[in-house]
Legacy VTK file of the C-alpha trace (Angstrom):
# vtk DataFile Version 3.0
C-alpha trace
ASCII
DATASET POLYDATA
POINTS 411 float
101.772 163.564 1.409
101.127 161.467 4.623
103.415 158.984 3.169
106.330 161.483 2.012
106.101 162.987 5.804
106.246 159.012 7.233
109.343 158.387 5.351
110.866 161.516 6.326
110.674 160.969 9.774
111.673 157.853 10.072
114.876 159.134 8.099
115.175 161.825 10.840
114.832 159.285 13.720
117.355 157.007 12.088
119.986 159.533 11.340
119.715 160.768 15.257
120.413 157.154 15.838
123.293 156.603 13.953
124.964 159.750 15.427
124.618 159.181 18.735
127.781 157.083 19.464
127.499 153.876 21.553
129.588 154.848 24.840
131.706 152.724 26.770
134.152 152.512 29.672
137.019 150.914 31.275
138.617 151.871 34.042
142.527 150.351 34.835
143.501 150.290 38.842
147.044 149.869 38.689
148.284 148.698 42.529
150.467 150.639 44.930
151.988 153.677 43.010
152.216 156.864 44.687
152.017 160.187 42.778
155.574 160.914 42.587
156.932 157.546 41.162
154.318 157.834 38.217
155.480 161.545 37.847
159.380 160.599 37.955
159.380 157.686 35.945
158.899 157.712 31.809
155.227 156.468 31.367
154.947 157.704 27.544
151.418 155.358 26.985
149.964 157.101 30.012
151.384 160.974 28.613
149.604 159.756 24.939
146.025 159.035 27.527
146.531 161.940 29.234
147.128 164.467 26.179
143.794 163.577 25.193
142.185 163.972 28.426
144.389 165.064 31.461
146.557 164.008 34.367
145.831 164.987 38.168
147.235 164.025 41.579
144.439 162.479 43.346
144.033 160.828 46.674
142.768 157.947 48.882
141.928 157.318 52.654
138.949 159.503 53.415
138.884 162.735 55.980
142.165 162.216 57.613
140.913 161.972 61.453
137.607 162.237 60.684
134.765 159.891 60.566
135.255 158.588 57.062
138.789 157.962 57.476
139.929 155.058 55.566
142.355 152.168 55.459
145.286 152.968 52.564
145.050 148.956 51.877
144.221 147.935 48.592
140.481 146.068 48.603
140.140 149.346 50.358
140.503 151.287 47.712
139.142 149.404 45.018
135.818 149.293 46.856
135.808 153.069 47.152
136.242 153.474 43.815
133.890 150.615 42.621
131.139 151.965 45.382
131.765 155.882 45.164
131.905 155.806 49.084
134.481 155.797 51.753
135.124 152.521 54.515
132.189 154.350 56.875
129.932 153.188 54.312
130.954 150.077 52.317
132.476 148.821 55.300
135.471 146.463 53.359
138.295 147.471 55.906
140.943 144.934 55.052
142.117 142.897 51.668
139.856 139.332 54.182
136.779 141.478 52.531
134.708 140.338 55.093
131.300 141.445 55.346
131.088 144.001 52.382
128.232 146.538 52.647
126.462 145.791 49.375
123.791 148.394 50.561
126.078 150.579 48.731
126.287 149.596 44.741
128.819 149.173 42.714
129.208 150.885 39.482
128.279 147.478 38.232
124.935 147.330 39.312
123.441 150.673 38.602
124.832 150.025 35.212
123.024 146.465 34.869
120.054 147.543 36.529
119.800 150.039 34.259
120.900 148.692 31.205
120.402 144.966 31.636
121.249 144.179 28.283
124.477 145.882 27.919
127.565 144.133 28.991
130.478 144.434 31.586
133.552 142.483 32.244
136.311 142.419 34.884
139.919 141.466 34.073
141.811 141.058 36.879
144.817 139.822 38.537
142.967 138.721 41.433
139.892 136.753 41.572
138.170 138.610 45.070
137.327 141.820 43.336
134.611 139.850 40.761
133.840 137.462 43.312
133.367 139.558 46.768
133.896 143.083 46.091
131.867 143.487 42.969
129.739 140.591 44.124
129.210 138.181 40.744
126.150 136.207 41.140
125.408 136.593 45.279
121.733 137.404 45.959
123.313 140.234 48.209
123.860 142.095 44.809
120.611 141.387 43.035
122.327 138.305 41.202
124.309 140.673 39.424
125.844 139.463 36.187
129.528 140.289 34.822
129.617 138.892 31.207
133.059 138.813 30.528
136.302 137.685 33.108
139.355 136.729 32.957
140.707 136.070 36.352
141.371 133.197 38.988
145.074 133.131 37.179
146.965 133.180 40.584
145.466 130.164 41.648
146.698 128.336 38.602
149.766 127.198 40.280
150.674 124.722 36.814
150.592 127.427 34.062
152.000 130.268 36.744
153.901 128.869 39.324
154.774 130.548 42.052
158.551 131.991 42.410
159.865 134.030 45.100
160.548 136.555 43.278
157.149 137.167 41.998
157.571 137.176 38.001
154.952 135.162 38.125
152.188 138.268 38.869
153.617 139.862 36.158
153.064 137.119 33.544
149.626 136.802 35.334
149.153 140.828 34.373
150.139 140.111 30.835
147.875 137.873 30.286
145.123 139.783 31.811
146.138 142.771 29.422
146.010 140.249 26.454
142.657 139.016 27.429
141.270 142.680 27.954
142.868 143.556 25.021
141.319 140.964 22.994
137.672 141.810 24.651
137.441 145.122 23.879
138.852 145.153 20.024
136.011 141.748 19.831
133.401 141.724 22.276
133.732 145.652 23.392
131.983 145.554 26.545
130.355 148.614 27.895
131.681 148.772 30.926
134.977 146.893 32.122
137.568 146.845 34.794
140.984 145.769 34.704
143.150 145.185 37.563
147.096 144.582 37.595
149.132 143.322 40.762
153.020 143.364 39.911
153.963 147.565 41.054
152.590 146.457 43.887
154.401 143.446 44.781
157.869 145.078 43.876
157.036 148.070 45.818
156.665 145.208 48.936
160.016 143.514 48.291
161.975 146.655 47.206
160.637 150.036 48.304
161.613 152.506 46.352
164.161 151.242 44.137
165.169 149.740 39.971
163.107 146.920 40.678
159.912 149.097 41.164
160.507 151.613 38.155
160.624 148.355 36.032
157.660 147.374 36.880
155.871 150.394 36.175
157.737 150.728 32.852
155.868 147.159 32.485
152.546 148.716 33.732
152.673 151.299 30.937
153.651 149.274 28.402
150.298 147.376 29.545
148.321 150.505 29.289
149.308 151.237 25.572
147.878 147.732 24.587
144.806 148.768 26.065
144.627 151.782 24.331
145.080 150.795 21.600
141.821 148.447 21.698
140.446 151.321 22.202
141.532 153.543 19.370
140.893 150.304 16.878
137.225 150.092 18.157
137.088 154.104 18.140
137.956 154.000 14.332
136.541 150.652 13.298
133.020 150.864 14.934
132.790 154.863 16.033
132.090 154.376 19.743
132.693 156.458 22.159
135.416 155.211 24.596
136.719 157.080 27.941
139.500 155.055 30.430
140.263 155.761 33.512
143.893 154.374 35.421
144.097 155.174 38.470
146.126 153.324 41.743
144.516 152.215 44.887
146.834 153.640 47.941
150.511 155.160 47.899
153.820 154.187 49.988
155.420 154.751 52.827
157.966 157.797 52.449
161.043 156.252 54.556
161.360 153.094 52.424
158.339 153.145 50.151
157.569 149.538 50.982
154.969 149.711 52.930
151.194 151.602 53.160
148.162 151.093 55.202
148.551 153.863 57.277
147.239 158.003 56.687
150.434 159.577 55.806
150.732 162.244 52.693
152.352 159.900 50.685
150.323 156.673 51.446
147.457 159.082 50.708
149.053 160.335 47.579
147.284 158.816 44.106
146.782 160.112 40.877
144.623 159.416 37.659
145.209 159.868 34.265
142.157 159.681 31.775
140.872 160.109 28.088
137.527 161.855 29.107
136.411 164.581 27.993
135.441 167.935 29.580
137.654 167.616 32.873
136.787 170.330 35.196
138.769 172.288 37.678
137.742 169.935 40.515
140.073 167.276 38.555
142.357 169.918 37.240
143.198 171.005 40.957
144.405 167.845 41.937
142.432 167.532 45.059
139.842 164.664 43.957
139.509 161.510 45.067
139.099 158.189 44.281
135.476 157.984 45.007
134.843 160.622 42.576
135.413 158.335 39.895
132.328 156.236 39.876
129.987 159.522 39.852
132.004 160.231 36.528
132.038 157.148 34.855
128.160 157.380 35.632
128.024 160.555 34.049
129.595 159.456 30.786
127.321 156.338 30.629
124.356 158.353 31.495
123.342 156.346 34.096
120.403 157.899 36.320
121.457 157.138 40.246
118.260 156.853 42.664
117.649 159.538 44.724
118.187 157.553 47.785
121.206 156.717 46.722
122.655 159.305 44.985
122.282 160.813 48.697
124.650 158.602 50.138
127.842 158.997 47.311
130.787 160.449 48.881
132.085 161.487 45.530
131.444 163.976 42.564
131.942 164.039 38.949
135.110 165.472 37.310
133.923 165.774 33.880
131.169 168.337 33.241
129.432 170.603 35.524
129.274 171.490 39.291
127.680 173.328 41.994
129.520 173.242 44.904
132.392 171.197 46.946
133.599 170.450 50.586
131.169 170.336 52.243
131.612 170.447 55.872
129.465 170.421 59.147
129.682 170.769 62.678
127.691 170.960 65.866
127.783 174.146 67.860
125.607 174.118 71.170
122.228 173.181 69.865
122.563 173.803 65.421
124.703 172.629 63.080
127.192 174.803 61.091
127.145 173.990 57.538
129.583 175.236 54.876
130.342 175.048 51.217
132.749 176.112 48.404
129.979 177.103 45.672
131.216 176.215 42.168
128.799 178.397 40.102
127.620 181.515 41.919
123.640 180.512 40.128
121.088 178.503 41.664
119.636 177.410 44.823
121.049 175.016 47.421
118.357 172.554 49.062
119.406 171.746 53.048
118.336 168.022 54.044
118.871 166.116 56.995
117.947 162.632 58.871
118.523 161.705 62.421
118.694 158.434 61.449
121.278 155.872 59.478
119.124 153.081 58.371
120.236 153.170 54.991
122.995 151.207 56.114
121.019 148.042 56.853
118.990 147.936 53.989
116.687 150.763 55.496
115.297 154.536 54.362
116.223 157.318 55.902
113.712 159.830 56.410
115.208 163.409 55.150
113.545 166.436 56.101
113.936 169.792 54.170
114.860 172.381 56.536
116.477 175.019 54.789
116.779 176.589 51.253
119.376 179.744 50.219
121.324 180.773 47.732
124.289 178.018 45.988
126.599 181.169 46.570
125.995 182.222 50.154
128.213 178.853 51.092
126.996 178.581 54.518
124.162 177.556 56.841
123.239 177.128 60.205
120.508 174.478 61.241
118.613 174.424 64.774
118.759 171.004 66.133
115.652 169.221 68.429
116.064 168.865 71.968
116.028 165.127 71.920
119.546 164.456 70.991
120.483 161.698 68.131
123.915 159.655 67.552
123.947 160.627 64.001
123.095 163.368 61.866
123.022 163.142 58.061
123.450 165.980 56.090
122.961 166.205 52.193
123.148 169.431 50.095
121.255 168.988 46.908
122.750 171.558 44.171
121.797 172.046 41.304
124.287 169.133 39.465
124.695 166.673 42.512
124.171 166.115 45.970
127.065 166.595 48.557
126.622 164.685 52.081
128.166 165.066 55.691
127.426 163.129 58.745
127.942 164.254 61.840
128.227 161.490 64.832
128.602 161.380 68.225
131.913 160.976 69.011
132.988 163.670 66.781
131.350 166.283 69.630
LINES 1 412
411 0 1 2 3 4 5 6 7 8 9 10 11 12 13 14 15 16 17 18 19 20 21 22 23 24 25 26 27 28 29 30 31 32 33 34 35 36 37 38 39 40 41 42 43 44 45 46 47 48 49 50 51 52 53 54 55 56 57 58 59 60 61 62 63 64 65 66 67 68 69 70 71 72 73 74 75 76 77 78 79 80 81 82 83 84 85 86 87 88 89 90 91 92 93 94 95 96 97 98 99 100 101 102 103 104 105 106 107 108 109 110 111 112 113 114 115 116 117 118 119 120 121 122 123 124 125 126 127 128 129 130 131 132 133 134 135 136 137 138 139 140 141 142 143 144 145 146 147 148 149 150 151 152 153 154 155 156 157 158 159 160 161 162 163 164 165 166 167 168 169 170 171 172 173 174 175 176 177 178 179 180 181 182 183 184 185 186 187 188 189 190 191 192 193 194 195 196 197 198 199 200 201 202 203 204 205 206 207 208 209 210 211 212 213 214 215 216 217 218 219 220 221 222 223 224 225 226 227 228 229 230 231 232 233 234 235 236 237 238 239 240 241 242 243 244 245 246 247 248 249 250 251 252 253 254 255 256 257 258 259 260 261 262 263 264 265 266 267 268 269 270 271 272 273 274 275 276 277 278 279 280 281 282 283 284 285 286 287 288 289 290 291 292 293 294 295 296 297 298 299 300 301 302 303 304 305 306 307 308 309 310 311 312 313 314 315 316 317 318 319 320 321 322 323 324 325 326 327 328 329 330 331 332 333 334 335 336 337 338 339 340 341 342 343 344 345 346 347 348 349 350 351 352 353 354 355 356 357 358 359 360 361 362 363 364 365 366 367 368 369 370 371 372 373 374 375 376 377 378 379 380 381 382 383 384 385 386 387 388 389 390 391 392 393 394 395 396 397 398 399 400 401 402 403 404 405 406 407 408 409 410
């Protein structure tokens, strides 16, 4: 009988095995489209995506005026995305990615601390966002390993030279495509990033104009070989695949040339996505591109540390929330806290630290100083008499955490 109940078991354990689907992800940053162009233009491999999952306007740059306002410039926004924070925090301000903040991880490195033994691999058009921005190999990042590249192409001045009129980024893009392509229908990492250059570049030389739309005709072209990796590993080897294509910044509305700075359509992004259970945060078109990272995570159940959970600007917009926009201000002596409350259930957990030495590498040291109800959406905190630069607010909800600093010259 002992036997008979052995052998059951182990059929039982093997069968959960076999149906829970190995998940993976790859997420596409396409550069320098804003909203409108992808929602003018015929982009029928992004619609086929999207049917499955959804389509959203989305946006970059931070609070507009406040604090976290960021740079529309494209390392910018890649690092936001990769990181799940805005400049304030991962500090890469310019496409010289200077002194990146790699206090703040990259979806790269919870995933291979976590999950050593799984594999990732970046395919990109442009060799700084393995090298610097997701930090391959540099004892700033723990050593962190990406398995699989393809990259470095633009350097390669004998296989792509250079032309002035910049074809060569978009054979560069092609072959990146092919080289994804060929990764995930072979190797199928678990977690991968592909970046493509050529919008971009014909957004610089020609605004808004033929030259542009061809190039995103090209870009979605690019996305239906990458889907359809997908859907031959999906049916070949039933795993569980999500993408995510997204852009990095907008253009300028007078010529659409040009971006950097904080207007609507510079801000203006979008992302289209096979994921399941997309909630009204993404459906409303008001996420951004930090929530990405928290989403991805979510999909490759990846557990965040506390400590650093704390410190992600963005949320998840797959699956369940609490609460959003959170906001925070000092009024003579307390701070003013408000929420939009998500679910009405539930209790909402007020922390805060007078301190920011998370930044360097540091712990902050939260204190709990208030507890109500997820739906009452506000709160109002008494501050110390002695006075501090910076004050670091995280509501912890039920799903997530949700953070606000408030610094001194924002009084």
């Amino acid at each position: 009988m002992r036997k008979i109940i052995l052998t059951t078991l182990a059929l039982l354990v093997l069968t959960v095995l076999q149906a829970q689907k190995a998940r993976k992800v790859v997420f596409v940053i396409v550069d320098g489209i804003a909203a409108d162009v992808i929602e003018s233009q015929p982009t029928p491999n992004l619609d086929k995506i999207a049917k499955q999952g959804g389509y959203a306007r989305a946006y970059v740059g931070g609070e507009k005026g406040g604090y976290s306002q960021t740079p529309t410039i494209s390392a910018v926004g890649y690092n936001s995305l990769l990181t799940g924070t805005w400049v304030n925090k991962h500090n890469v301000w310019d496409n010289d990615i200077t002194v990146p903040n790699y206090n703040y991880w990259t979806i790269f490195r919870f995933f291979k601390t976590q999950y050593p033994e799984k594999k990732t691999a970046i395919f990109s058009s442009w060799l700084d966002n393995r090298t610097k921005l997701a930090g391959d190999g540099l004892p700033e990042t723990g050593s962190l390993k990406i398995d699989y590249k393809v990259d470095g192409l633009e350097l390669d001045t004998v296989r792509f030279p250079h032309d002035k009129q910049r074809d060569y980024m978009h054979r560069i893009d092609e072959e990146v495509v092919a080289g994804a392509s060929t990764a995930i229908r072979e190797q199928a990492p678990d977690l991968s990033w592909v970046y493509l250059e050529y919008t971009d570049d014909m957004g610089h030389m020609y605004g808004d104009s033929e030259q542009f739309y061809k190039a995103v005709g090209y870009m979605d072209q690019q996305m239906g070989k990458l889907w359809e990796a997908i859907q031959y590993r999906q049916q070949q080897f039933k795993e569980e695949w999500v993408i995510y294509i997204t852009t990095d910044h907008g253009r300028d509305a007078k010529t659409g040339k040009h971006h950097g700075g904080q207007s609507d359509r510079e801000r203006s992004t979008w992302i289209v996505t096979s994921a399941p259970g997309l909630n009204n945060y993404f459906k409303s078109g008001k996420a951004g591109v930090v929530d990405i990272m928290p989403s991805m995570a979510r999909f490759l159940n990846i557990t965040i540390p506390r400590e650093q959970a704390m410190e992600i600007d963005g949320i998840s917009i797959t699956g369940p929330l609490s609460a959003k926009n959170l906001t925070a201000k000092e009024v003579g002596g307390q701070i003013h806290i408000s929420w939009e409350p998500v679910t009405r259930k539930g209790k909402a957990k007020i922390w805060i630290s007078f301190t920011n030495d998370f930044k360097t590498g540091g712990r902050d040291n939260y204190a709990l100083v208030k507890e109500v109800a997820l739906a009452d959406g506000k709160a109002i905190i008494d501050l110390p008499a002695e006075r501090s630069t910076i004050y670091k607010i995280v509501l912890e909800t039920p799903h997530h955490f949700l953070n606000r600093w408030v610094i001194a010259n924002e009084r």
